[in-house]
Structure formats: C-alpha cells, structure tokens
N, C-alpha and C positions, 0 to 999 in steps of 0.2 A: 175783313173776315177771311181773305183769301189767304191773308199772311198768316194770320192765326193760323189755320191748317198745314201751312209750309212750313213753319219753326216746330207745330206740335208732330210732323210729320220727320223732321229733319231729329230733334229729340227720341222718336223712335226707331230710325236705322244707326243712329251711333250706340246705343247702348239699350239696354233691358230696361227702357222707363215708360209706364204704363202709360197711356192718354186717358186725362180722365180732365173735366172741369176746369180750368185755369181758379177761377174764385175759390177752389179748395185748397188751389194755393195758398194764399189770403191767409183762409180758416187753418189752416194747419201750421203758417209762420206762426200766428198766434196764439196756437194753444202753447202749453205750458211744456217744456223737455220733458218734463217725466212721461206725460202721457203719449209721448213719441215710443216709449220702450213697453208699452203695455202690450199683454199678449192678444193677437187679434182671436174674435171669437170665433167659436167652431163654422164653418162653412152650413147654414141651411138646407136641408133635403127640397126633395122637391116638393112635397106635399105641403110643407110649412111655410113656402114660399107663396105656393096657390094658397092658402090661407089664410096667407098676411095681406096677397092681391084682394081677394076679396073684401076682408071686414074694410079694407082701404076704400074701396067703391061704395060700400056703402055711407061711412061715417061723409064721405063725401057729398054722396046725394043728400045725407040730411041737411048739413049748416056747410053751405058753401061761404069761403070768409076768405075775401080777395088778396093776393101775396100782395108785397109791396114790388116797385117798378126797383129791379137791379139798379144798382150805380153805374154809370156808363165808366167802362175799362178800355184805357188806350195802349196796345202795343204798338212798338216801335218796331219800322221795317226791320229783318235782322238779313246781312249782306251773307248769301252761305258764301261765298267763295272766301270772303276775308275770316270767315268763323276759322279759330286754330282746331288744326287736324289733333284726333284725338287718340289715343291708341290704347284699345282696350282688348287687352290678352283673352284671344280664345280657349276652352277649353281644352285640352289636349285626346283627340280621338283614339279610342280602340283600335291598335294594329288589329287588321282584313290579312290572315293568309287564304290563298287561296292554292288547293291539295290537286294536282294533274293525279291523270290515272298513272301515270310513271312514278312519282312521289309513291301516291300510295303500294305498288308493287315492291320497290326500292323498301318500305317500310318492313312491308311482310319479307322481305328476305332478310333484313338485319333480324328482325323479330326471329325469327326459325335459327340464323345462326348464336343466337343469343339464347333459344332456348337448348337446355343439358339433355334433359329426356328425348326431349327429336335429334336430338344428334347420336344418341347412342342408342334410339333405335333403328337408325341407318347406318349404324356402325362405323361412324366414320371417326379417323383417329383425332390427335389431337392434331397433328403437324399438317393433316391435311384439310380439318376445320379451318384451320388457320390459312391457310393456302386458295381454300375455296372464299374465303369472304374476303380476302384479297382482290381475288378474282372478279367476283360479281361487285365488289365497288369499285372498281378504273373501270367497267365494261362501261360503253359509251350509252346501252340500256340495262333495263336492271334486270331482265330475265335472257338465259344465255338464248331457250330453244323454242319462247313463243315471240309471236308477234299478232298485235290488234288481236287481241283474242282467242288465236290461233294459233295450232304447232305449227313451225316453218319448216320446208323442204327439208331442211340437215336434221332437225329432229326425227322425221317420219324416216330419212334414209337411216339414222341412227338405231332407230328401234329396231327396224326391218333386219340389221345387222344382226343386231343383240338377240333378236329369236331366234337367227337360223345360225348361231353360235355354234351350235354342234359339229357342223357341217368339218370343221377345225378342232373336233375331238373338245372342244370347251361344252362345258353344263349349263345350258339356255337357261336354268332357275336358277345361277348363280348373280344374275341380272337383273332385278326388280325394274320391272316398268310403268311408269306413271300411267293414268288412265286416258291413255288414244281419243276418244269421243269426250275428254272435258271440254263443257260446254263454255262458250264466249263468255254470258254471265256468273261465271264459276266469283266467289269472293278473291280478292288478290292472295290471301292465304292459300288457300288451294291452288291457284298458281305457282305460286313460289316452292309449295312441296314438291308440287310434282313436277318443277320447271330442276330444282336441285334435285331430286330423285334420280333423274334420268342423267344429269351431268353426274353423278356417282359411279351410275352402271358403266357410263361408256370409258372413265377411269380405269375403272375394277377390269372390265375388257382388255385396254389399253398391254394395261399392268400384268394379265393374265396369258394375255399373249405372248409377253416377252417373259414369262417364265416363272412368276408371283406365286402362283396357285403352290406351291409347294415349300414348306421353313427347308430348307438343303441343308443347313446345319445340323437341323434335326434329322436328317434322311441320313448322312453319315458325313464324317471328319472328312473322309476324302474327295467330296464332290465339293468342287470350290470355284466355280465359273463365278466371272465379274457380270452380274444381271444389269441391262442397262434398261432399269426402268425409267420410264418416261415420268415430267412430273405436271403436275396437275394445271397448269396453264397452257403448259405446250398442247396436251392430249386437246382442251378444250378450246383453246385458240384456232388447234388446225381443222378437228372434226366439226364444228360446229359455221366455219369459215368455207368450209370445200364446196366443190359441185357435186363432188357424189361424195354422200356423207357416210355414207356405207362401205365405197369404196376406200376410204381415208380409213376408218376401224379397222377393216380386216387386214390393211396393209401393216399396222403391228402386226401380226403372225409371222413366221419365218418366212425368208424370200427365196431361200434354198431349193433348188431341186428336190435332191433328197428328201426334206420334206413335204414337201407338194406332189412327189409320186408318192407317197405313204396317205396324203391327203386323196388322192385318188383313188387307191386300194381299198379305204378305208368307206366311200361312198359307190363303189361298185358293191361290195360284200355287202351293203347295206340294200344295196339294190337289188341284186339276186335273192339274198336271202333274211328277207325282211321279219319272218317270225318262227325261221326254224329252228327248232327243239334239238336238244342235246340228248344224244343216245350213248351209253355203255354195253355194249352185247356182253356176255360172257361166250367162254368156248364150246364150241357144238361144233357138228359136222358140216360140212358142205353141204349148200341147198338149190335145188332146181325148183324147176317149176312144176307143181302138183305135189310137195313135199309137204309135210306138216312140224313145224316144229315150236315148243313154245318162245321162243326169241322174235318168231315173227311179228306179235302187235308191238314189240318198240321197233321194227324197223317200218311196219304201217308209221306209225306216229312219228318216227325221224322224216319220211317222205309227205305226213300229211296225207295219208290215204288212210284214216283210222274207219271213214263210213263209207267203202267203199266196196264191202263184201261180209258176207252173212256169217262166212268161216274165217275169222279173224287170224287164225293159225293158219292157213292155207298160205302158202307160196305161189302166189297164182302170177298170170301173168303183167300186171301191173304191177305189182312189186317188185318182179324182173324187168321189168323195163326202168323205174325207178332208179334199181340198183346199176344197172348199166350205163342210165347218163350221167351218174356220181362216178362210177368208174373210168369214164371219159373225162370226166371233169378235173379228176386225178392223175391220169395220165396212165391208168390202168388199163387190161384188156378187156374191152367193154362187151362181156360176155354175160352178162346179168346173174350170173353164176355166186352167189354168196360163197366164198371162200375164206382164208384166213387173212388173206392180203386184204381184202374188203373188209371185211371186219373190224382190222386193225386201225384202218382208213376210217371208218363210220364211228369208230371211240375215239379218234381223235379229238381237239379242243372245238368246241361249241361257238356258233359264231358269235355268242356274248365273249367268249373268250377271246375269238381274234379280232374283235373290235377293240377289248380291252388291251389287249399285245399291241395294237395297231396304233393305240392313243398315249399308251406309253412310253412308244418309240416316236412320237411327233410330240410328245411332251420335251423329250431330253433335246429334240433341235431346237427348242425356245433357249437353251442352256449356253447355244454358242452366239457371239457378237453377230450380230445382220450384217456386217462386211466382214466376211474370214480373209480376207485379203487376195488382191490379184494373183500374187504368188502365196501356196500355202503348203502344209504339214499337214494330214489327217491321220491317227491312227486312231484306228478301231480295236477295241480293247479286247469283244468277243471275237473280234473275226482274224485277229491274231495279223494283223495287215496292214502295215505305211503305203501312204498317197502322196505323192507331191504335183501340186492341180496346178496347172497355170490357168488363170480365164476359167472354160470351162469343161477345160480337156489334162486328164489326170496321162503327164509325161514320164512318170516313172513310180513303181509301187516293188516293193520287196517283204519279205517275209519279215516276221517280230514276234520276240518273247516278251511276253508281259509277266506282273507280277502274278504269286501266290493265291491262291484263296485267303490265306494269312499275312500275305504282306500285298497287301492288291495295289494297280498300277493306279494313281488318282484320276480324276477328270477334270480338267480346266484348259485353259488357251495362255497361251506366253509367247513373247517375241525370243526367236533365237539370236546370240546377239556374236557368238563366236565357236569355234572348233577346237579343240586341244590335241594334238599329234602326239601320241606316246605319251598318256596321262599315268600321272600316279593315283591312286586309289587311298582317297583317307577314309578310312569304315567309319560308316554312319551311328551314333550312338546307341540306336536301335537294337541294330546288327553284334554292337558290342555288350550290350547288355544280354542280348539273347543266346549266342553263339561265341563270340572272344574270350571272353571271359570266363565262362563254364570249360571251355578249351585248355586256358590256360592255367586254371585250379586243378585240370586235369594231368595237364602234361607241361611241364615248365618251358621243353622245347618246340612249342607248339608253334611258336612265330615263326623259331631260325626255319621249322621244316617246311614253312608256306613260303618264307623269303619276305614275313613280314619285317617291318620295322615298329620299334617299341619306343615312341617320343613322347619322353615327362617333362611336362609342364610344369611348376608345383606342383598342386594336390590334385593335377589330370594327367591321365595316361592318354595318349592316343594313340592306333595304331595305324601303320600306312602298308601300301603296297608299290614300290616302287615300278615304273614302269619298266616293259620287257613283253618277253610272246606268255608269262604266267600269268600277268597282270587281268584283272577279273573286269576289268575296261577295255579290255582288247589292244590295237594301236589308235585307236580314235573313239572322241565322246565329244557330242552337241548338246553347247549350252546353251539352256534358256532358263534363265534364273528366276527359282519360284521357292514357294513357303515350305515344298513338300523335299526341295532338293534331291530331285528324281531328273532325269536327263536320257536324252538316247545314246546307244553308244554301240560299241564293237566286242567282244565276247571271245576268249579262245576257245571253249565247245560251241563249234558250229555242229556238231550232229545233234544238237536239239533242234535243231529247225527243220529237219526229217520228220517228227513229229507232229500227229491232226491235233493234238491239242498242247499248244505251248505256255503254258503259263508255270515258268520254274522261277520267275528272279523274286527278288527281295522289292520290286516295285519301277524298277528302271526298266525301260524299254529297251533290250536288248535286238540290234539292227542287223537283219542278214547284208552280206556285202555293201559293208561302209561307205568305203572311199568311193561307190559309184557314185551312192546318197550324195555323197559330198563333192563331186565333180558335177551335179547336176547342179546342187545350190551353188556355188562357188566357180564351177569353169565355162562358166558366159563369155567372160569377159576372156577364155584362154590363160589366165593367169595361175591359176590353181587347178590343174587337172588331175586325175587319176592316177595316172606315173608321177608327176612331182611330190605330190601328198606322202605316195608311197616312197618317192627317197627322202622324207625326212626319219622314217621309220629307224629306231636305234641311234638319235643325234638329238638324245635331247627333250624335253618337254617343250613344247612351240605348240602358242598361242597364236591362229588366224581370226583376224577379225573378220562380219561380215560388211559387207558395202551400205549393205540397207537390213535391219533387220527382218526376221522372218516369221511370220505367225505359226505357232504348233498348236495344232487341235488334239489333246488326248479326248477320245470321246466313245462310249456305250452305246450302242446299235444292235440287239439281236433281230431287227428287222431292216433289210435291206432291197433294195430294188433296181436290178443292171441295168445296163445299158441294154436289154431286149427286154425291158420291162416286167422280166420275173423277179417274182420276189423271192430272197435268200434267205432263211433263220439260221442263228446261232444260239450258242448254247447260252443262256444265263446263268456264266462263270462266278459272281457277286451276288446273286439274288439282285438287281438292284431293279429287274423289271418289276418282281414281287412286290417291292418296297413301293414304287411309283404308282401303283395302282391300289394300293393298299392307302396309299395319301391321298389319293386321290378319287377312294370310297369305287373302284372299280369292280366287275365282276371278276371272281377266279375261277 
C-alpha cells in the first residue's frame, strides 16, 4: 500500500493528473472511446449535494445488500530514480513591473512635456521645449530642484533670487513661482509642474539679465550688440549644482562697475524715498513762513505733511523745514524759503521717474559683453566722450563728435583691427543718395570744387575723397569693421569740439586729438609713437596693423556715476531712454 501512495504521489508532482481510485482505471480502459469524449455534467450545488447525501442514508438504512469483496490488485514496485525524466512545459507567467517613485516622476515629466496646452501656457518656445526635455532626460534624477519630497537648497536660494529680482531693475512678476509649501505627498504631476515651473523662471532670469527683456530690432536698426545669451542647460546645470543658488542667478547681471553703481543709486533712492509723490507747482511768488498761498497743499503732499495743520494753505513752519532739507538735499541754500530755484527743483522728475531713468540706464549695460576686455574703447554717445580703460583705471579720454539726430552714431562692440595714415574718403551710399547727388544735379562742378573724385564703375558711380588736410577723415581713421561701416577718426574742423553739444557727423565718431588716441593704443611697445605717426602724414595711404585687437564699445548712458560717486545726466540725444522704458512698460 506504501508504494501505491509513492507512484500515485510521484504521478502527481510530474504533471496535472488527478488521484483518484486506481480500479477506475480498469472501469475507464474499458469503457467504450466515445464515451471518453462525452461532455462532463454540470458541477452539483451544494444543496443538491446534501440531498443526494441524504436520500443515500436513508435507502441505505432500509435494504442493507452487501458489496461484493474487490479483486485483489497487485502493483509493482516502481524504481523513481530509474523513471525517465519527463518535461513538461510550464505555463508562460505575466511580466511583474514594478514602478520606483523615480519612474513615476520621470513619467510625469515626459507627460507635461508631451502635453501642447501646458507648454504654451508657460510660454515656453519650441527650441527651448526641446532643449528642456533634453535636459531632464540625461539628468541623473528626473526632477531638477526637488528631492524626497522636498525642494532642495538651490531651489529655495533660486526663488529667494527670483523675488527680490527688482533689486537689478528686473520685474519679480516676470518669474512665476511654483508653490514653496508643496506638500511631500503632492501627486508626481504636481511635482513635475512646478519642479519645470521654476527651471523656466530661472531661465527667463538667466536670459533677462543678459539683455532678452527687450526685441532690439524692434527698438531700432541701429542698436546692434551681439546678446550672449545663455542656453538652457548651461543656466540649469550651474544654478541648480552651486552653493549659493542665488548667488549663481544674480551673477548673470552685469559685473561692471558702472553698473553696479547705478544698481546702488537705484536702491538708495528707493530707500529714502519710498512713496513719494510727484509735484508740479506752477508760478507764484516767494513764500515764507506765515504766508498763505494756494500752491501750498501740493507741497504739503510732496513732503507728506497733508494732516499735519488745520490751515492747509498756511506756510507754516513745517513746511519750511521740509522745504529746507530738499534744499540741502539739492545742493541748494537751505533757507526753507520757497523760491524759484526750489520750485524748479520740486517739479523736477518724480522718483517713479528716476527709478525708471535709473532702470533704463542698467538695462543698456546688459547690452555690452561681461568681459569688455582688459584693454578697451568706451564711447559714450550722450556724453560726447572716448575712454581708453586699462584693467580698472581709464588712461586716457578725449573729446568726440557723434552722429546727427538724423544720422545717429549706432551702438554695438567691435574689435579694432588696424589704423589708416592719410585715408581717402569713399562716401557712404547714404550720404550720396542724400547730399552727392542732389549737389551734383545742381552744380556739375560740384565735385572738382570739393576735390572730389568721380569713379564709374559700369552702371555705379562712386565718389572719393582723396586724402590731404580737406579730407573729411582728417590724417587718421580706426578701423573696426562692422555692419554699420561707421569708424572713429580725425576731422579737419576741430572747432566743433568747442561745442557742449556735439553731435554734427553723418554717424562716425569724429576724435579730438588722434594720433595721441593712437600713441596710446599703438606706442607700448615705442614703435608707433606720436611723432612717427605724424611723419607719415602726406606719404601716402598706410595701413598699421594692431598687435592684438581692440574692443570698441559705442554705448548710450544719460546716467552716469564718477569716481566721487555723483551721479552725471546727459541729454537723451536719440530718445533711446524713452524707447527703453516704453519696452519695458516703465513710468514716464
């Protein structure tokens, strides 16, 4: 019987075959093949089951009728180790993935970049959709500024950054920020928004710093700086990698002095005068104290002392006192005395005004490269004025003509690359369309009387100006080859540089005393000095190369700040301050 159990045991680990009776063996070789294929009947409930238990028990108790005695059944021992191994194919099981909270974040980030409407409600383009999901799939996690649940250090210093944006003349709501307090069990969708959210803002920052915030094209034809904006891995590689993540954003802004003392001015003025009102007086008499005049409640309300007296016309002595330390504060006699001189000072521009001046003068230093070069060129276009800076010490400056209000001098940065000694003059097609030509419809002699030359080409005329002391280039012109084909150069009316406002040329920077300019760039080395320069004069057209080229900064500044920390204005010669702040939705 034991083996019985070990063969019918053995039969049911190699395959799916039921234990049931060995003698039904028997009964089942001997029924007939067909009824091997008959359908088996439906499965019993339970109740039909007890039912059939039952009437069983009883039919039994009635007529007990004794089975017959089995036939004794002999098996034969079966040896399992000699039994042939049998191999019977399993099933093939359901792949088991099993989803990390990473997978799933990773998910929701393809998801958002794959959805259109969330992309173009974050405004983001196509080149830089493209850019950003680059990004976030080689990152080695799938969100740039969380971790376990939580924003990381670079994120919190990032934000911190992005709101106090202003500080740098930028618009804190130009920045959208994800929600600070999202909680640990936020879904990974909501991670993923607001994990790309904030990698947009600090982009847009990025980008706005170095100069974005404004189409230049559209602002006008002549402002043509090469913008070196940052692109979208760099920004997020560094900011999000640094110790101070904050620190890393603001250092896109300009590195310049220049700009950084305007960044100063710009957070003092904010400091002193946090919400005051802009006054216009009209003209009235001088006022003392105990005078009555109706001009008095706009200068209550310019000082902020609108409830500070019953008689609101009264020029009482708070008001004078007021007007006194404005008068000190101007550099006035601080006699509290309302006169015309004060008056004129108290209608001046509104500090929504000089903040707006203030921001669009640290808008146009986003416009030059962050390295202007160890050695450089700066001309200031309002202030009518060449720099040449070494390091951080400005070694030589001289006076300049700029262009026209109608032929204005441009703004961009170029390498100078060489000098011309005794240039000839080919007039610019401009200049012949506007002036040559109407000239010479006029008067046939109108060249021989300038000492021009008349060179046809086929079907182009051009005209020249050979060098000499008439030549409208002077004895010397520094090139630095650009789109606008504008140069600085030497002039024979030097008594226009007598003049407080110089702007007569056709757009070239016209240079008072040249060949010093050029002794400074050029006689380092002693090779090119001032007297040599000058004996090439009258020998020729001659072509000096320089050694190493030179960066020229043509640049727009009606705000400035010396070396004893005052600040200068100039006139806004081009409108171009108006323009800047007009793009940039400013007060006027």
């Amino acid at each position: 019987m034991r083996d019985v159990r070990k063969t019918a045991l053995w039969l049911g680990l190699i395959g799916s075959v039921s234990l049931f009776p060995l003698s039904a063996l028997a009964d089942d070789a001997a029924q007939p093949q067909a009824d091997l294929v008959q359908t088996a009947p439906a499965e019993p409930s339970f109740h039909d089951v007890a039912a059939q238990d039952a009437d069983a028990r009883k039919d039994t108790a009635a007529q007990a009728v004794p089975l017959p005695e089995p036939a004794p059944v002999t098996i034969e021992a079966v040896d399992l180790k000699a039994a042939p191994a049998i191999d019977i194919p399993l099933p093939d099981a359901a792949p088991v993935t099993a989803l990390m909270q990473t997978d799933l974040f990773r998910m929701a980030v393809e998801g958002l970049f794959a959805d259109d409407a969330a992309m173009r409600e974050m405004r983001v383009s196509a080149k830089d959709r493209e850019a950003l999901q680059a990004f976030y799939a080689q990152a080695e996690r799938p969100l740039v500024w969380a971790r376990d649940g939580a924003w990381s250090p670079a994120a919190l210093g990032a934000m911190e950054r992005l709101k106090a944006a202003d500080e740098d003349g930028l618009d804190p709501t130009d920045y959208s920020l994800p929600d600070r307090g999202l909680r640990r069990d936020a879904n990974p969708a909501q991670w993923a928004q607001a994990d790309v959210r904030l990698s947009l803002s600090v982009i847009r920052y990025a980008r706005d710093a170095r100069g974005a915030r404004i189409d230049l094209a559209r602002l006008s034809p002549l402002v043509t700086p090469k913008l070196a904006l940052p692109a979208v891995d760099e920004v997020l590689s560094k900011v999000s990698t640094a110790g101070d993540a904050g620190g890393a954003l603001e250092a896109y802004n300009p590195p310049h002095a220049g700009y950084k003392a305007l960044k100063e001015k710009l957070a003092k003025l904010r400091e002193s005068h946090p919400s005051q009102p802009s006054v216009r007086l009209p003209r009235g008499p001088v006022l003392r104290v105990g005078m009555k005049d109706p001009r008095v409640p706009l200068i209550r309300a310019r000082f902020n002392l609108t409830k500070e007296a019953n008689n609101q016309t009264v020029y009482d002595e708070r008001v004078a006192s007021a007007v006194a330390a404005f008068q000190k504060e101007k550099g006035l006699p601080d006699t509290g005395v309302l006169n015309a001189q004060t008056v004129a000072a108290l209608s001046g521009p509104s500090v929504a005004q000089r903040q707006s001046d203030l921001i669009a003068n640290m808008e146009r230093w986003r416009w030059l490269p962050a390295n202007l070069g160890q050695r450089h060129i700066m001309v200031n276009v309002p202030e009518f004025r060449l720099q040449m800076v070494e390091g951080r010490d400005t070694v030589y400056q001289t006076r300049v003509i700029v262009g026209k209000e109608q032929s204005q001098t441009p703004i961009f940065s170029e390498d100078m690359k060489y000098l011309v000694v005794n240039p000839s003059w080919t007039i610019p097609p401009s200049i012949m369309k506007k002036e040559i030509l109407p000239a010479l419809a006029n008067d046939p002699d109108y060249a021989a009387k300038k000492g021009y030359k008349i060179i046809r080409r086929g079907d182009r005329i051009m005209v020249q100006q050979p060098p000499g002391e008439r030549n409208a280039l002077g004895f010397l012109k520094f090139m630095f080859p650009n789109q606008h084909a504008v140069y600085l150069h030497d002039t024979p009316n030097r008594n226009l540089f007598s003049a407080s406002k110089r702007a007569f040329s056709h757009g070239c920077v016209r240079v008072d005393k040249p060949f010093q300019l050029a002794e400074e760039i050029m006689g380092k080395d002693g090779k090119w000095t001032e007297e040599k320069l000058r004996g090439l004069i009258g020998k020729g057209e001659r072509t000096v190369h320089l050694t190493n080229p030179l960066p020229v900064h043509l640049t727009y500044f009606t705000l400035t700040v010396d070396e004893k920390g005052e600040m200068k204005r100039f006139e806004d010669l081009y409108g171009l301050d108006r323009k800047v702040r007009a793009a940039l939705n400013l007060s006027e």
